[in-house]
ROSE-4610 file (N, C-alpha, C; in Angstrom, 1 decimal, always signed):
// ROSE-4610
residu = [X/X/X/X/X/X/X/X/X/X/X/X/X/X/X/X/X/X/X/X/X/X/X/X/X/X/X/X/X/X/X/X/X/X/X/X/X/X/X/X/X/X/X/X/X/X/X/X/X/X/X/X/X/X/X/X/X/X/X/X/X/X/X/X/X/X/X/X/X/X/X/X/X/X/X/X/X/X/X/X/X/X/X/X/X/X/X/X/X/X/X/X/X/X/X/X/X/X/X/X/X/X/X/X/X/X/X/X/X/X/X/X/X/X/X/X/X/X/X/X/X/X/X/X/X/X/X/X/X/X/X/X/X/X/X/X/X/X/X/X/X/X/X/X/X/X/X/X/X/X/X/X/X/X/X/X/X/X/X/X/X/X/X/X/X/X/X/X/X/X/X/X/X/X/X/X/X/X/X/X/X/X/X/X/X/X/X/X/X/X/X/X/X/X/X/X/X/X/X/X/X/X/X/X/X/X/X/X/X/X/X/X/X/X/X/X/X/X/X/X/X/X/X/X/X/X/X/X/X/X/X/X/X/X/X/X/X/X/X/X/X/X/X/X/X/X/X/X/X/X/X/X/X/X/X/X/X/X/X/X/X/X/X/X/X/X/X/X/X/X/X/X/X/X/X/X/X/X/X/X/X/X/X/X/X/X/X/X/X/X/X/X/X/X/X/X/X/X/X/X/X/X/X/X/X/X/X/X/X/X/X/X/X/X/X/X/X/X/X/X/X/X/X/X/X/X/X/X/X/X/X/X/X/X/X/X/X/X/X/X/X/X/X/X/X/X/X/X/X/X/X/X/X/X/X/X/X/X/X/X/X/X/X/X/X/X/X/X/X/X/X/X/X/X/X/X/X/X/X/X/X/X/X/X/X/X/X/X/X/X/X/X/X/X/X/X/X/X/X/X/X/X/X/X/X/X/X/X/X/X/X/X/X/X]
num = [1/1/1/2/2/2/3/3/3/4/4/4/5/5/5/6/6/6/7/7/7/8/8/8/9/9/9/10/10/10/11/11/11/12/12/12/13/13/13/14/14/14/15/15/15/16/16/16/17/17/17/18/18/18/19/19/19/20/20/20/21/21/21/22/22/22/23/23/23/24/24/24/25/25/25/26/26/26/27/27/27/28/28/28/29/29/29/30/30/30/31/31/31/32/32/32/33/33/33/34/34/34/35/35/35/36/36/36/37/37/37/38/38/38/39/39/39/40/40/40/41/41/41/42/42/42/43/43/43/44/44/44/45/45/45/46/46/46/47/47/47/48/48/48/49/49/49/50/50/50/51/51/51/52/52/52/53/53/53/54/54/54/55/55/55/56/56/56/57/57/57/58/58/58/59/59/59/60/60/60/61/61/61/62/62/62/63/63/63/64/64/64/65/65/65/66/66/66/67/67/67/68/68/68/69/69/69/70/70/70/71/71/71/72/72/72/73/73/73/74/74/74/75/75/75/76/76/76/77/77/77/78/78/78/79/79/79/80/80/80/81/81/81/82/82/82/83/83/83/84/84/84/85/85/85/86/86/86/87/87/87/88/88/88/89/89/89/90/90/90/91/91/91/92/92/92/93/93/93/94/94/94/95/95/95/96/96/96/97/97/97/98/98/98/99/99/99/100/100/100/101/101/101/102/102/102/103/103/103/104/104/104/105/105/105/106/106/106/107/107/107/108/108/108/109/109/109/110/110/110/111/111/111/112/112/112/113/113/113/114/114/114/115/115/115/116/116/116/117/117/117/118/118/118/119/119/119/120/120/120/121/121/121/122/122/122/123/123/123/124/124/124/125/125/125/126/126/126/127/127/127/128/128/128/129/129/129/130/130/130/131/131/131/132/132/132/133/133/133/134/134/134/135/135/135/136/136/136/137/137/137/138/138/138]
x = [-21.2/-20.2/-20.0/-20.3/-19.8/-18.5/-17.8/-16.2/-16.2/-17.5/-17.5/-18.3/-18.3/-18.9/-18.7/-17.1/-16.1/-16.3/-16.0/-15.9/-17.5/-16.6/-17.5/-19.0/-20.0/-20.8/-20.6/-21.1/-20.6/-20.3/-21.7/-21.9/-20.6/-20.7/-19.6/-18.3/-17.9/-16.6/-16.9/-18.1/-17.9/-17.3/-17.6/-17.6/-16.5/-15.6/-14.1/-13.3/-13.6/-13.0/-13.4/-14.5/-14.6/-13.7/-13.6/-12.8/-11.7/-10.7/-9.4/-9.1/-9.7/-9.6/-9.6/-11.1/-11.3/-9.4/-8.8/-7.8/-6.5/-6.7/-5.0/-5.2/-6.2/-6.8/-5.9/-6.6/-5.8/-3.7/-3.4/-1.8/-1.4/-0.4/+0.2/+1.7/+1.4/+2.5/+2.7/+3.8/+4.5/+5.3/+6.6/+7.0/+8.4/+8.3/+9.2/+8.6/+9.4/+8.9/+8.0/+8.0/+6.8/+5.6/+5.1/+3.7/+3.6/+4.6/+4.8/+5.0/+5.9/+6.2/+4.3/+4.3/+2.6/+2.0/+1.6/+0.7/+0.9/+2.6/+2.6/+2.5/+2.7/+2.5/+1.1/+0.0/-1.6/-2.1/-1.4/-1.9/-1.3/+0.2/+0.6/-0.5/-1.8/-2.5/-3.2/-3.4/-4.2/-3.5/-2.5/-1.5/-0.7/+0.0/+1.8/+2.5/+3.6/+4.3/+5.7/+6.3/+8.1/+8.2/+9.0/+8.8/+10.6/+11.3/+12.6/+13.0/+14.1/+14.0/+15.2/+15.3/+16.5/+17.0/+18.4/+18.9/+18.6/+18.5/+18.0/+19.8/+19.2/+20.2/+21.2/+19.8/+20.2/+20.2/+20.6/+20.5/+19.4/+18.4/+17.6/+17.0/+17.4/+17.6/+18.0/+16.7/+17.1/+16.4/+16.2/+15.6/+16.8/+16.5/+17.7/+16.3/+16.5/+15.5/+15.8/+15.2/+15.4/+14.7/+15.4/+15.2/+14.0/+13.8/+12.8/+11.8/+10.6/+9.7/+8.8/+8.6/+8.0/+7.8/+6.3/+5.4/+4.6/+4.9/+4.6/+3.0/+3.5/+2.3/+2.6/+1.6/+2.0/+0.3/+0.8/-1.0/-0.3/-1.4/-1.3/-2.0/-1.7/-2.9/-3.4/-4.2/-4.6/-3.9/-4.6/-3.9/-4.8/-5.4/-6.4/-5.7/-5.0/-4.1/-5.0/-6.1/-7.0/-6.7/-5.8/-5.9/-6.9/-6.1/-7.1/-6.6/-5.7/-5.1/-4.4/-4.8/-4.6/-4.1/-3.0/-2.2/-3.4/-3.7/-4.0/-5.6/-6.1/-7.5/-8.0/-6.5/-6.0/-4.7/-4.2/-2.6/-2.2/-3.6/-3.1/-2.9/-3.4/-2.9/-1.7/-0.4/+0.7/+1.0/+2.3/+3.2/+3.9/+3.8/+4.6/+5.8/+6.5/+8.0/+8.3/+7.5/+7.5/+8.9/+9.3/+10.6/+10.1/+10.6/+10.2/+10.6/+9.5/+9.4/+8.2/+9.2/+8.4/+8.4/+7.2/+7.4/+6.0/+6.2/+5.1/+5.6/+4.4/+4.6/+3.3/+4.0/+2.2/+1.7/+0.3/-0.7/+0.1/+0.8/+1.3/+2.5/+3.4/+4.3/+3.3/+2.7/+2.2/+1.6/+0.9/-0.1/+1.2/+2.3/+3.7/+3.3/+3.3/+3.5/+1.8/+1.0/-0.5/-0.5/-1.4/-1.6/-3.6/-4.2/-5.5/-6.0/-7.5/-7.9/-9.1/-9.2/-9.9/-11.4/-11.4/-12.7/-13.4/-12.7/-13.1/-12.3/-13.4/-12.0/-12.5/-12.8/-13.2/-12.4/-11.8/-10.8/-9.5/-8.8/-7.0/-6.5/-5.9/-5.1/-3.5/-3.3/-2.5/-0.9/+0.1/+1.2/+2.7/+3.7/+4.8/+6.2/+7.1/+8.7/+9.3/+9.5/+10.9/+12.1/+12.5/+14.0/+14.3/+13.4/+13.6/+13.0/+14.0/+13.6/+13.0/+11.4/+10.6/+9.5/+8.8/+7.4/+6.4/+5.1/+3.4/+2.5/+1.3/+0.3/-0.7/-1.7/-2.8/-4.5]
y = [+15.9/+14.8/+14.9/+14.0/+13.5/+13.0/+13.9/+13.4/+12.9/+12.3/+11.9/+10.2/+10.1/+8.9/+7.6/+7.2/+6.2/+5.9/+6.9/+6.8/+6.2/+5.4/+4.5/+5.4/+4.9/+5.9/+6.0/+7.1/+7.0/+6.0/+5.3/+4.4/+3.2/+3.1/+1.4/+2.4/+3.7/+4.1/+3.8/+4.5/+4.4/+2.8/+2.0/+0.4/+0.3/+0.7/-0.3/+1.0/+2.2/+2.5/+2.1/+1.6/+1.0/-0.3/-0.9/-2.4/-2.0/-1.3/-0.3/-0.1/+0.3/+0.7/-0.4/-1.3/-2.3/-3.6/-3.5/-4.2/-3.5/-2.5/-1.7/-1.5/-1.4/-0.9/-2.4/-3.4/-4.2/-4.6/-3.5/-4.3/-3.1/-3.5/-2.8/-2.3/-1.2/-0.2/+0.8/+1.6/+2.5/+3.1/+3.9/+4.9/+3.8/+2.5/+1.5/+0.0/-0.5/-1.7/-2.8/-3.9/-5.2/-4.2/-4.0/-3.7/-2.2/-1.3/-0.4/-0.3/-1.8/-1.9/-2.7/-3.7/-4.0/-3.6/-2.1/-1.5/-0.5/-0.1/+0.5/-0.4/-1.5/-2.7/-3.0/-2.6/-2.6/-1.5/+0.0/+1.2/+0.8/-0.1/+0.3/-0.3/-1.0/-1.6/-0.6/+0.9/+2.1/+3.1/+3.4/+4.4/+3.9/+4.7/+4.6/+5.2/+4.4/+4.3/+3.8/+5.0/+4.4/+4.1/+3.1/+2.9/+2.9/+3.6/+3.4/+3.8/+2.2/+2.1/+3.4/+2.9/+4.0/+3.7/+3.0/+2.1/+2.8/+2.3/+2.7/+3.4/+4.7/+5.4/+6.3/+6.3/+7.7/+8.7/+10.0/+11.7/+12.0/+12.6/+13.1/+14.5/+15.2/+16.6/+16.8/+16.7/+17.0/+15.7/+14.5/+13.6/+12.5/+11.6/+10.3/+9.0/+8.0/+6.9/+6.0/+6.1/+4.6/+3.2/+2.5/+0.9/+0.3/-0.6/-1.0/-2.1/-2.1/-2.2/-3.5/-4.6/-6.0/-6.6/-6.8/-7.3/-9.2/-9.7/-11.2/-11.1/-10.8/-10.8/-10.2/-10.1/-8.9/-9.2/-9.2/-9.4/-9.9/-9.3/-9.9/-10.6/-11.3/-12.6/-12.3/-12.6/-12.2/-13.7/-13.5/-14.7/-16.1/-15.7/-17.2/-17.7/-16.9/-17.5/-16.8/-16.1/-15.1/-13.8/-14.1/-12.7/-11.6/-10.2/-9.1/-8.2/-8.5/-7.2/-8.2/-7.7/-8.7/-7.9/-7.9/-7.0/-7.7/-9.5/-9.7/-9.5/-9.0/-7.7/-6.3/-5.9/-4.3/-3.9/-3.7/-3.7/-2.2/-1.3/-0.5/-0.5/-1.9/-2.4/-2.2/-2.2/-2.3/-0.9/-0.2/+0.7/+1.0/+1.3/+1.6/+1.6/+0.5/+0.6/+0.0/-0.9/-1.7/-2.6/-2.6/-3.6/-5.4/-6.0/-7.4/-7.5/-8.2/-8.6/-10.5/-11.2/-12.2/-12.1/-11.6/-11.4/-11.7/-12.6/-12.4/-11.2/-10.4/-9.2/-8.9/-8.7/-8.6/-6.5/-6.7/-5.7/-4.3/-4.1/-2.8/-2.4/-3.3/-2.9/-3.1/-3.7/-3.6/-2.4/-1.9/-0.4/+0.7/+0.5/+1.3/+1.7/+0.5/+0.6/+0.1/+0.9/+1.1/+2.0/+2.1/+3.8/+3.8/+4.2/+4.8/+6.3/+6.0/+7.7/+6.9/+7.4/+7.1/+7.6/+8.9/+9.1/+7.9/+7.6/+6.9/+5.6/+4.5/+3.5/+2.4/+2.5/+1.9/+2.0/+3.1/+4.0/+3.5/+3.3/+2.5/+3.8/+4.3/+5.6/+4.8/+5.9/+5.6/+6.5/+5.5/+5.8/+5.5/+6.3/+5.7/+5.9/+5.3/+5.4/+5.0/+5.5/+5.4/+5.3/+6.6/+6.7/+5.9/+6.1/+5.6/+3.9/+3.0/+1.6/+1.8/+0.8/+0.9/-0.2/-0.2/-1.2/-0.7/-1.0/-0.3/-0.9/-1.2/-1.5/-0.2/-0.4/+0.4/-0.1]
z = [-38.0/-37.6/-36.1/-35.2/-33.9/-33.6/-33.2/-32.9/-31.8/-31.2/-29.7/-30.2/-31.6/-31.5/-31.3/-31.3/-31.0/-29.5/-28.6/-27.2/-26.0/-25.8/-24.7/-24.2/-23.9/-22.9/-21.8/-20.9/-19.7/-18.8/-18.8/-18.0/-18.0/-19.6/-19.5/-19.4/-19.3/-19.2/-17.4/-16.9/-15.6/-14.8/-15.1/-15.3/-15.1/-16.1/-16.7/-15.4/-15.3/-14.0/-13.2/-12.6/-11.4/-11.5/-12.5/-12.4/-12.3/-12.8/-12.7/-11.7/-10.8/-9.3/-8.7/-9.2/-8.0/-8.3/-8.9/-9.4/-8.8/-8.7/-8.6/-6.7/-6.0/-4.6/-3.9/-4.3/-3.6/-3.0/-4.5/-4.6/-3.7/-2.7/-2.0/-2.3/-2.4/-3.2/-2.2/-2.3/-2.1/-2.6/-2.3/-2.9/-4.3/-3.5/-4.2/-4.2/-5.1/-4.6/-5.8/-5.4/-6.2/-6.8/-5.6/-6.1/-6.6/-6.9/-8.0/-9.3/-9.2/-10.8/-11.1/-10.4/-10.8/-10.9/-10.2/-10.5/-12.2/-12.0/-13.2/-14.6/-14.7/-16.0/-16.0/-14.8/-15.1/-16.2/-15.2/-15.8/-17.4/-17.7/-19.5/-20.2/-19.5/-20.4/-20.7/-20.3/-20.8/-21.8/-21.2/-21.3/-21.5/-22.6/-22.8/-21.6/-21.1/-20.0/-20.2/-20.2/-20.3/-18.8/-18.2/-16.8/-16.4/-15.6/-15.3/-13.7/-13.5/-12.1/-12.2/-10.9/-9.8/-9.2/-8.2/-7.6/-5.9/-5.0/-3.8/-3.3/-2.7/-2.6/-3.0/-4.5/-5.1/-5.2/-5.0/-5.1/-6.3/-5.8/-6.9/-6.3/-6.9/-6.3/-4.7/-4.3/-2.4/-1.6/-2.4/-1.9/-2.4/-1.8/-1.4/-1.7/-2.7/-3.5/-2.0/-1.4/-0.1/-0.3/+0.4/-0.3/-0.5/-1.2/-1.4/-0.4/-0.8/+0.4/-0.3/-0.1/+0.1/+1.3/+0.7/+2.3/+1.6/+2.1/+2.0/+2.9/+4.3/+5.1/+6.5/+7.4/+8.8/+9.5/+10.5/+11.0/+12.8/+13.5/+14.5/+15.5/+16.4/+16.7/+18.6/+18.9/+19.7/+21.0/+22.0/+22.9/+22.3/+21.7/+21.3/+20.3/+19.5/+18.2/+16.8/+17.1/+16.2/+15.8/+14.1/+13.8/+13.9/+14.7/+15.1/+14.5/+13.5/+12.8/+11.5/+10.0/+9.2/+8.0/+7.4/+6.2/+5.2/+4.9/+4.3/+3.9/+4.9/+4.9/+3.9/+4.4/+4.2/+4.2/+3.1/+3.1/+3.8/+4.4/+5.5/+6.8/+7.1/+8.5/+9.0/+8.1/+8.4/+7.9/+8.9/+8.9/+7.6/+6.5/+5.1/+5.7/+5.1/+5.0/+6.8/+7.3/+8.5/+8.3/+9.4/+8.7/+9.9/+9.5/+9.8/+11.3/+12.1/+13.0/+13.3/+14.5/+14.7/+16.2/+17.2/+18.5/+18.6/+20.1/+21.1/+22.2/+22.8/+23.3/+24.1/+25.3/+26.0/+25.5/+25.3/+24.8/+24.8/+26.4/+27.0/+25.9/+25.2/+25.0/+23.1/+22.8/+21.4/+21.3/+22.1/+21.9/+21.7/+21.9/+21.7/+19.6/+19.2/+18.1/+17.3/+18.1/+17.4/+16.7/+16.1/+15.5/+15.4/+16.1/+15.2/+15.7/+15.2/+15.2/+16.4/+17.6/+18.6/+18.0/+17.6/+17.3/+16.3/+15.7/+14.4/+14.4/+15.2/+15.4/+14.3/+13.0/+11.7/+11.5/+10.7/+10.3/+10.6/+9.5/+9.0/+8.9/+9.7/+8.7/+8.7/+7.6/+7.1/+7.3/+7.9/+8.1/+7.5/+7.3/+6.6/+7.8/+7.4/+8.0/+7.2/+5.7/+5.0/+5.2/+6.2/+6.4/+7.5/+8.6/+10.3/+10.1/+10.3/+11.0/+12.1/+11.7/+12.7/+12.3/+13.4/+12.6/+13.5/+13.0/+13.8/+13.0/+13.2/+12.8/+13.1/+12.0/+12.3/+12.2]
């Protein structure tokens, strides 16, 4: 008797995780927020999942729940009016927990709030500011 004979083959298990991923990679999440509870009501379609909020601002052990984080869109435009930095690309373009801004700004004072890795200027890394109001692109 094969107690392995129900379960998928590798391959099509490899599959349905690649679709998994390629589904949940897009939604932009963090530590709160839209795209946490989305992401968590994708995963209940695998797993059993009790899901329960937290009100922002609550004591849980030595950490404090900070407010929640929704991003519509963020991107910035170059002097031609051509996005050269676009959330809706890469939802790591933007600073986790960026708080809203609408500014024109000449380059000197936007490189203030760049972020990359000079060696590797492909490369999005990735940055947060939970507690500190702030905003930055990457």
């Amino acid at each position: 008797m094969n107690i392995y004979s129900d379960l998928p083959d590798s391959h099509t298990l490899g599959l349905e995780m690649y679709q998994l991923i390629s589904d949940l990679y897009p939604i932009c999440r963090s530590i709160t927020g839209d795209g946490v509870r989305k992401t968590l009501h994708v995963l209940q379609q695998f797993i059993p999942l009790e899901i329960h909020e937290v009100p922002t601002g609550t004591q849980v052990f030595d950490w404090t729940i900070p407010k929640e984080w929704n991003v519509r869109d963020a991107y910035v435009k170059n002097n031609q009016g051509i996005k050269v930095i676009d959330f809706q690309k890469s939802n790591l373009h933007l600073l986790n927990y960026s708080i809203p801004l609408h500014e024109t700004m000449p380059l000197s004072k936007l490189k203030e709030h760049l972020f990359t890795i000079p060696e590797y200027p492909d490369w999005i890394p990735y940055r947060t500011s939970y507690y500190e109001e702030n905003w930055a692109f990457a």
